[in-house]
C-alpha positions in Angstrom: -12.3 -5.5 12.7 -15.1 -3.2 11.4 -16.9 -4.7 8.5 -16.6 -1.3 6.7 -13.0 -1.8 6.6 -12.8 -5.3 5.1 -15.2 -4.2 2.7 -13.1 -1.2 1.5 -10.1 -3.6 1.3 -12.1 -6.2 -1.3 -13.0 -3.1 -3.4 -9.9 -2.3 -4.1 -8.7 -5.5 -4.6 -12.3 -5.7 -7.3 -10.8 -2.5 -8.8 -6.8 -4.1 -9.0 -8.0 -7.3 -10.9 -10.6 -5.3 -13.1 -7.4 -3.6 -14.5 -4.6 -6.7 -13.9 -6.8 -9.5 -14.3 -3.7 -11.8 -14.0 -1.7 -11.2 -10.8 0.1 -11.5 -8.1 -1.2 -9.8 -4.9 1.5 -8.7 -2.9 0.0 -7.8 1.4 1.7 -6.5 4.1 0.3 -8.2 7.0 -1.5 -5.5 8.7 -4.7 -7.0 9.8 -7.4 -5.8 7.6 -5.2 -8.4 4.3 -5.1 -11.4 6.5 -8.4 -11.7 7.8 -10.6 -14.5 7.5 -12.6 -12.9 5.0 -10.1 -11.4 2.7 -8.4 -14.4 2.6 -11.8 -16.7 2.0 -12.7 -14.1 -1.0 -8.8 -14.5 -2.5 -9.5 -17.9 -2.5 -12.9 -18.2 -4.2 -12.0 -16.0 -6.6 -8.6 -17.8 -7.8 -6.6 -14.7 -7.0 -2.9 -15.6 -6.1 -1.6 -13.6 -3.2 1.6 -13.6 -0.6 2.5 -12.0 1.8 5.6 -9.0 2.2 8.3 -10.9 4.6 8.1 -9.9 8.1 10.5 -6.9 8.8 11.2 -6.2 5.3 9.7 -2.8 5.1 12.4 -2.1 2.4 10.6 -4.8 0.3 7.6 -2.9 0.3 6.6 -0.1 -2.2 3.9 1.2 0.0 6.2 2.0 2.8 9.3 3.7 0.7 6.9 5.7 -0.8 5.6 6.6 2.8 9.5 6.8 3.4 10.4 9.3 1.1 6.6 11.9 2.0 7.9 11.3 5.2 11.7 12.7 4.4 9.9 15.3 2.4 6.7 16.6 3.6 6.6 15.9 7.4 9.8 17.5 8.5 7.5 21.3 8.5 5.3 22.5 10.8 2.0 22.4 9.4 -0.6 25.0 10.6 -3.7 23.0 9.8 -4.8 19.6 8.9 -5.7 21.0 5.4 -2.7 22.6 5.2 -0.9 19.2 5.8 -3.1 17.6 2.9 -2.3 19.8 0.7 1.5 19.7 0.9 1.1 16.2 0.3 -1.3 16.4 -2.8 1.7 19.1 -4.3 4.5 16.4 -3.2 2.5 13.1 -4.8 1.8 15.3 -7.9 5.3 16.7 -8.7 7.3 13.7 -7.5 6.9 10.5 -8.8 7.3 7.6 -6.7 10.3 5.4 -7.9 11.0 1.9 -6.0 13.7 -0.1 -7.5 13.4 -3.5 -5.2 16.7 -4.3 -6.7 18.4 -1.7 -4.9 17.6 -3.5 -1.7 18.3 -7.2 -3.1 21.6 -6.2 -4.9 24.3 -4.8 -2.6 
């Protein structure tokens, strides 16, 4: 794994505890969260962290909010990259993301 990516990952974990300096770190387990290195700097710095259950997707508020772009966004024909970008900048900034875990845990 690049070194550039690891690095990008432990700054924005820096920039997470800078603002909750008490928390729980919820990963998926995509590679670049459970390498050695990551998981060496969690450590040393006391930060508590698991990991999303394996094929949960459901439990995870990264991918329902990929979920619902997806539903929303993806489904036209998009002439350029930029014009792909921007329908997802006017999506994010008119539609809030709502996750209610609870949905998925309470039939």
């Amino acid at each position: 794994m690049k070194r550039q990516i690891k690095e990008e990952v432990l700054w924005n974990i820096k920039l997470i505890r800078m603002k909750f300096p008490k928390m729980l770190l919820m990963l998926d387990k995509a590679r670049w969260n459970k390498n050695n290195w990551v998981m060496s700097w969690l450590k040393e710095q006391g930060i508590d962290y698991m990991f999303f259950p394996t094929g949960s997707p459901d439990l995870n508020p990264v991918e329902e909010c990929w979920r619902q772009t997806r539903d929303n966004v993806t489904h036209v024909s998009h002439n350029s990259e930029e014009d792909l970008l921007e329908d997802l900048e006017n999506y994010w900034k008119k539609q809030p993301f709502r996750h209610n875990v609870l949905n998925y845990l309470v039939p």
